[in-house]
N, C-alpha and C positions, 0 to 999 in steps of 0.2 A: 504494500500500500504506500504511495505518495506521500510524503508528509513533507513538508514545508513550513516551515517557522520565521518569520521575520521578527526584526527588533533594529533599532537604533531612531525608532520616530522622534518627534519632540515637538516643542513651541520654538522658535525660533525669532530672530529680527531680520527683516529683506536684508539681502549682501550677504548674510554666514552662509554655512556651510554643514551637510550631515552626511554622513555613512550611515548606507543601511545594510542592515545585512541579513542573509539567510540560509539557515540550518535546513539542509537538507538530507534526507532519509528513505527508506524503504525503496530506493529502485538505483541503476547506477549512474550516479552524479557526473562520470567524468564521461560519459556516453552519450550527454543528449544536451543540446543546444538548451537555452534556458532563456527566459525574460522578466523584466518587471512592469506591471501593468499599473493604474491609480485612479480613483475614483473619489473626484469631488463630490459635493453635498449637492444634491438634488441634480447632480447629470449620472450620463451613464459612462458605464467604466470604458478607460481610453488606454492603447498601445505607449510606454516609454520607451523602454527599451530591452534589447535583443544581442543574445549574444551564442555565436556558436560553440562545440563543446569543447574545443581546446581555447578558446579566449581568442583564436587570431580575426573571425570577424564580428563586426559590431556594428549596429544597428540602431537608429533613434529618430523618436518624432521630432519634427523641425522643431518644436518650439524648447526643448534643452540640448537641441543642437550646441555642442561648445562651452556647456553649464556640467552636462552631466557626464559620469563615466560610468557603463556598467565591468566587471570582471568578476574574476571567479579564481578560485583556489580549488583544485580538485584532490589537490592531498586534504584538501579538510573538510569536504563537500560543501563548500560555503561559495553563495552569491554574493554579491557590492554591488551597490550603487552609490557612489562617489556623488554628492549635489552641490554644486557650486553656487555662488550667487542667486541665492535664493529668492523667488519674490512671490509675494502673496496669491498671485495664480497658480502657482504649485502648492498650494495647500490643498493635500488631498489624506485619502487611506490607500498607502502602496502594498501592491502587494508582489511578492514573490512567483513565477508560474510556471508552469512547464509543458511544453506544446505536445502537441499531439504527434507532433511527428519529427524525434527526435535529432535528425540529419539535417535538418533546415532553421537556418533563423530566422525564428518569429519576426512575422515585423506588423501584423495585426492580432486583435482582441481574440479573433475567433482562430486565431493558430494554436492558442491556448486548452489542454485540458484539465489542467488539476493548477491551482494555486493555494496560497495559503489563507491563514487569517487576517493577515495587515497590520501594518502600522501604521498608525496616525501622522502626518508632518503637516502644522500649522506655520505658517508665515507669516506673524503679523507685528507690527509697532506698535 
């Protein structure tokens, strides 16, 4: 079974910066392309970013083009997301996923089969 754990959410001020990161388990980590999806308050959940399973490509919606970094550590099955210059439209609940079809990087919502619970990242002054 999938299991996925995220953590590193928080409250933040525009301009800093967070790492998020996620624990992954029950299927093989260093095997399957991997992404982070996030879902503001009253939209629907939207594609971040995408990453294949050795880290060499990478994948991102325009708008943390250049802000954000996804990677991954396969000795420790853990995912990042590296967030730079934070601003209050990225306040969302990210979350950790893993596609459907492990060979390919994700680069939309629905390439997604199993995610996690989320973390919270609020952006505000």
């Amino acid at each position: 079974e999938v299991q996925l754990v995220e953590s590193g959410g928080g409250l933040v001020q525009p301009g800093v910066s967070l790492r998020l990161s996620c624990a992954a388990s029950g299927f093989t980590f260093s095997s399957y392309s991997m992404g982070w999806l996030r879902q503001a308050p009253g939209k629907e959940r939207e594609f971040v970013a995408g990453i294949s399973w050795g880290g060499a490509s990478t994948y991102y919606t325009d708008s943390v083009k250049g802000r954000f970094t996804i990677s991954r550590d396969n000795t420790k099955n853990t995912l990042y997301l590296q967030m730079n210059s934070l601003k209050p439209e990225d306040t969302a609940v990210y979350f950790c996923a893993a596609p459907r079809n492990r060979h390919v990087v994700p680069t939309r919502v629905d390439h997604f089969a199993s995610w996690g619970q989320g973390t919270q990242v609020t952006v505000s002054s």
